[in-house]
C-alpha positions as CSV (number, residue, x, y, z in Angstrom):
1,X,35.6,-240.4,-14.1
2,X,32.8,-241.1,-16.8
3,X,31.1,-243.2,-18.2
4,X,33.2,-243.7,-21.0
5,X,36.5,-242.9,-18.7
6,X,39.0,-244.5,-17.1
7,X,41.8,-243.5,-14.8
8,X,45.2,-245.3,-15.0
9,X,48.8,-245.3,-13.7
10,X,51.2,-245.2,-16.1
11,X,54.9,-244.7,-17.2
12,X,56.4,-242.2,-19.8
13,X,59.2,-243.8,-22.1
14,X,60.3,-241.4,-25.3
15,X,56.9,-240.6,-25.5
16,X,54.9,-243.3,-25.3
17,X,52.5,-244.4,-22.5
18,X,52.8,-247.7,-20.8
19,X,50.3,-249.3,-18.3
20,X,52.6,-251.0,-16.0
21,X,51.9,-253.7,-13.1
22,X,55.4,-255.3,-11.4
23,X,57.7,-255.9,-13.9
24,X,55.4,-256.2,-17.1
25,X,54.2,-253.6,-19.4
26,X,51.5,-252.7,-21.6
27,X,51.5,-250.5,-24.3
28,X,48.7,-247.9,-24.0
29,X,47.4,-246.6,-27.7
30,X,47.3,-243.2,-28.3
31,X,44.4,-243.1,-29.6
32,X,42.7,-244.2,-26.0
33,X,44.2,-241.3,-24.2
34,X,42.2,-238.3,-23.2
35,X,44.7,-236.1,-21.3
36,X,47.9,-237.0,-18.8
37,X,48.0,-236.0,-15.5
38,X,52.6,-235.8,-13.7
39,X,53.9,-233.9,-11.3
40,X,55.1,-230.3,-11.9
41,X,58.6,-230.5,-13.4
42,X,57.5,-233.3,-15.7
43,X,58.2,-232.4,-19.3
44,X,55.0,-232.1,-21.4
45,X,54.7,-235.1,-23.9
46,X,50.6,-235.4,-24.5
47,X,48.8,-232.5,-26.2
48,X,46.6,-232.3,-22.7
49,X,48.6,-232.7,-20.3
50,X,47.9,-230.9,-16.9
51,X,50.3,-230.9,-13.8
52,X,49.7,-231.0,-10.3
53,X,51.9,-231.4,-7.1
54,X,52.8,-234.5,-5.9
55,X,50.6,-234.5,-2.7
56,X,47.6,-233.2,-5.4
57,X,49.0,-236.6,-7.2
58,X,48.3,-238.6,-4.0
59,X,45.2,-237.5,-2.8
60,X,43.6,-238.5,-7.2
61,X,45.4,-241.9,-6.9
62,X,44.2,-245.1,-5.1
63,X,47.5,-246.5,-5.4
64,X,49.8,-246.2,-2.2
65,X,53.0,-245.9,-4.8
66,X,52.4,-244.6,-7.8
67,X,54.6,-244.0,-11.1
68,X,54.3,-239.8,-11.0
69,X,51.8,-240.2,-14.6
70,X,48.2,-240.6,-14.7
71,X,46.7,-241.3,-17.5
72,X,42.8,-240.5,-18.0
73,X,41.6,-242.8,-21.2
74,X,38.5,-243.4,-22.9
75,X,37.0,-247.7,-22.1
76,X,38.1,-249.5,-25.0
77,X,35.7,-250.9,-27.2
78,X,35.9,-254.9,-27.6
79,X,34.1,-257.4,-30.3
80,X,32.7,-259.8,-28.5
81,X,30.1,-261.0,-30.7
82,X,31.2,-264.2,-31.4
83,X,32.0,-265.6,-27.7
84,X,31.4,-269.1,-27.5
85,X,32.4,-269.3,-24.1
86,X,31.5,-266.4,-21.3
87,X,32.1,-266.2,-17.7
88,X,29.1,-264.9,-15.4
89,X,29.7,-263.0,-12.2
90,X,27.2,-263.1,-9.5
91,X,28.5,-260.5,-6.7
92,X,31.8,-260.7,-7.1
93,X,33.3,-257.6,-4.3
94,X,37.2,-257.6,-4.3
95,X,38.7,-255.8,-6.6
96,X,41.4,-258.3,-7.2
97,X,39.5,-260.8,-7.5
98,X,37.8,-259.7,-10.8
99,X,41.3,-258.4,-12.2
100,X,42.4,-261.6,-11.9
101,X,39.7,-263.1,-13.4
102,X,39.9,-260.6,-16.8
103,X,43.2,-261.9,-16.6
104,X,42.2,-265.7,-16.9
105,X,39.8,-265.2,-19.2
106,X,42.2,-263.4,-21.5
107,X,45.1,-266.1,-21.0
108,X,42.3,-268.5,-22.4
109,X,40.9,-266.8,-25.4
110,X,37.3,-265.3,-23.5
111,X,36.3,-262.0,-24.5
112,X,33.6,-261.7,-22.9
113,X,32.5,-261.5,-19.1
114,X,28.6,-260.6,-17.7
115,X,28.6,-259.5,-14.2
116,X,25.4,-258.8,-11.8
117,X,25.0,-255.2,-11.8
118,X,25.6,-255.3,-7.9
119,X,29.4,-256.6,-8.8
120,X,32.5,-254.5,-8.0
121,X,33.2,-252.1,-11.3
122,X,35.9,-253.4,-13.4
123,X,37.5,-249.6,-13.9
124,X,37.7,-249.8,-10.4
125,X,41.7,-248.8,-10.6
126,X,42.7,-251.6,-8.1
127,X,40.5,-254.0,-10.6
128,X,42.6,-252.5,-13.3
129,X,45.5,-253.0,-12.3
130,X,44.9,-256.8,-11.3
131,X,44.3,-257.6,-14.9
132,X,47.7,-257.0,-16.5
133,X,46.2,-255.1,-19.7
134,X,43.9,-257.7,-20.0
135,X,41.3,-255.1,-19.7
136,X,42.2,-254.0,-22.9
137,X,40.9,-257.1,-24.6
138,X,37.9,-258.5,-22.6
139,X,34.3,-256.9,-22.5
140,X,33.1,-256.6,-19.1
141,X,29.1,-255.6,-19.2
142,X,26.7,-255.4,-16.6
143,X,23.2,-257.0,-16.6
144,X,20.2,-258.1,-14.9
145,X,21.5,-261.8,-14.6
146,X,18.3,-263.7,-14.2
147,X,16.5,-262.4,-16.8
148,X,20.6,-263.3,-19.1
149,X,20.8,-266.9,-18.1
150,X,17.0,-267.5,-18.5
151,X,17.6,-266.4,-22.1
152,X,20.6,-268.4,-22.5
153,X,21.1,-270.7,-25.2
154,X,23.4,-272.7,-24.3
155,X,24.8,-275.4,-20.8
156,X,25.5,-273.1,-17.5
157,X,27.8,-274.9,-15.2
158,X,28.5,-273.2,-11.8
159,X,30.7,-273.0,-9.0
160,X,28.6,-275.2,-6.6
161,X,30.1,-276.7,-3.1
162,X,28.1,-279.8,-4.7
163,X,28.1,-280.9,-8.0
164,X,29.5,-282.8,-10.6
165,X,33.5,-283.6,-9.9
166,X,35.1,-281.5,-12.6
167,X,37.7,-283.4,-12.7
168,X,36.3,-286.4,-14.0
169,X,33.8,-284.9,-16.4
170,X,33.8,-284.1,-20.0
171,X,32.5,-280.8,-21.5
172,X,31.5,-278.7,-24.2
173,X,33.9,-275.7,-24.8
174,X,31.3,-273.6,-25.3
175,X,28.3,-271.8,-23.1
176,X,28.7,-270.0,-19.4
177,X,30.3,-270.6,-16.3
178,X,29.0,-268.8,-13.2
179,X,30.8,-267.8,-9.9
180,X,29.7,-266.7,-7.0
181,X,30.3,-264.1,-4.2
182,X,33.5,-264.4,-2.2
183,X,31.1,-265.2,0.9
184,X,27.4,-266.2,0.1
185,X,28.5,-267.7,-3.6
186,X,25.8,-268.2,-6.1
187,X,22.0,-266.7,-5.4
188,X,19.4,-268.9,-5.0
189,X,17.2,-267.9,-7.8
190,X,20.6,-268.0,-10.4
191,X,21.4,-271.6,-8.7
192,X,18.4,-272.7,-9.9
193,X,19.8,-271.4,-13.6
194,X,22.5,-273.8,-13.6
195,X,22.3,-276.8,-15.9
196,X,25.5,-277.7,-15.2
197,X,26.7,-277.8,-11.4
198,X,30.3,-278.5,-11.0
199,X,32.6,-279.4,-7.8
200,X,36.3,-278.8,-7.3
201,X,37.0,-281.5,-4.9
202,X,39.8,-281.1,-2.5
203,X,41.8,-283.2,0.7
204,X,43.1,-280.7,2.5
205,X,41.4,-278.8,5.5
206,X,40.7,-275.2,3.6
207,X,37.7,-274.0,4.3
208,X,37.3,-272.8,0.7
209,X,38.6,-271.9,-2.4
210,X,39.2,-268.2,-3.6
211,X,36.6,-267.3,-6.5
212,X,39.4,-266.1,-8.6
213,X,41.2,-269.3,-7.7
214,X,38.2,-271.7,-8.3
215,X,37.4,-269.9,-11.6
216,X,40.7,-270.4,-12.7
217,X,40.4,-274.1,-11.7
218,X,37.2,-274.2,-13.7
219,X,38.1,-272.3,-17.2
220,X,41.2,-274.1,-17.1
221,X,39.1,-277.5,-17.4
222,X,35.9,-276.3,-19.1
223,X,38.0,-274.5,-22.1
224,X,41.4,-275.7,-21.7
225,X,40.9,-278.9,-23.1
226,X,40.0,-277.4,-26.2
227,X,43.4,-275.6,-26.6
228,X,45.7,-278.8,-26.2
């Protein structure tokens, strides 16, 4: 892949391409599509379209079952200039976890997400396929973070173990919500960023929350509110 590629599994239906994950699908514009990549007695249906076998198939994918279609397309370009609201990433690793938090982010209305540069990619295809489509419609970018929330204008709440109940608390739906690292959280020197820190409290015996899980905890009360 490129810098301005991305590699996909999709499914061919009377022509068109659709980006599918369990039983829901996407439609793919044409436009975004470089070239198609099937299996050998696939009929041709995109201008470059190349076949291989289906162990050549295998060995491209990082999907254990895959649809027989690949498609290679260029990263969409999102508006994101007027975000109100934007979520901050500080080491997220897993894959899944930042597909599924594209995936919150679009179910609320944010467009935009900044993640530390040393944060999983989010054309990872496993990262991809987490978000639903959703990757379509959100701009990911990555940034030195320090110097991004010292310029912030605007409150930063965060993910802290101790902080402000969020249950209990009013907000502003607008300004940045940070999350932290599946293991070591937020960084010291970004803590220290936070105007904001919130707590999800709990009363069970869980160690922990799952970052996807606590950020979807979080958006849903930081800019939620604003949608009822």
């Amino acid at each position: 892949m490129t810098e301005r590629t991305m590699q996909i599994q999709v499914t061919i239906q009377d022509g068109t391409a659709w980006f599918t994950c369990g039983d829901q699908s996407v439609e793919v514009h044409p436009e975004l599509i470089e070239f198609v990549i099937s299996s050998e007695d696939s009929k041709p249906l995109h201008p470059e379209h190349y076949s291989l076998t289906e162990t050549e198939l295998k060995n491209i994918s990082g999907l254990t079952s895959g649809t027989g279609w690949i498609a290679i397309l260029k990263k969409p370009k999102i508006d994101s200039t007027n975000s109100d609201f934007i979520v901050v990433l500080d080491g997220v690793q897993d894959p899944g976890n930042l597909g599924t938090i594209i995936r919150t982010c679009d179910w609320f209305g944010i467009n935009r997400i900044v993640c530390s540069k040393d944060s999983v990619d989010c054309f990872n295809e496993k990262t991809v396929q987490a978000t639903m489509g959703s990757i379509f419609r959100v701009e990911v970018e990555y940034t030195d973070l320090q110097g991004f929330l010292d310029s912030f204008d605007g409150p930063i709440y965060g993910a802290l173990m101790e902080g402000e109940n969020v249950f209990k608390s009013t907000y502003q739906p607008k300004g940045a919500l940070v999350l932290g690292n599946e293991g070591n959280g937020v960084r010291p020197e970004i803590e220290k960023l936070i105007t904001h820190p919130l707590h999800i409290p709990g009363k069970g015996k869980a160690e922990s929350l799952n970052v996807a899980i606590a950020g979807g905890i979080l958006i849903a009360e930081l800019k939620g509110r604003s949608l009822g």
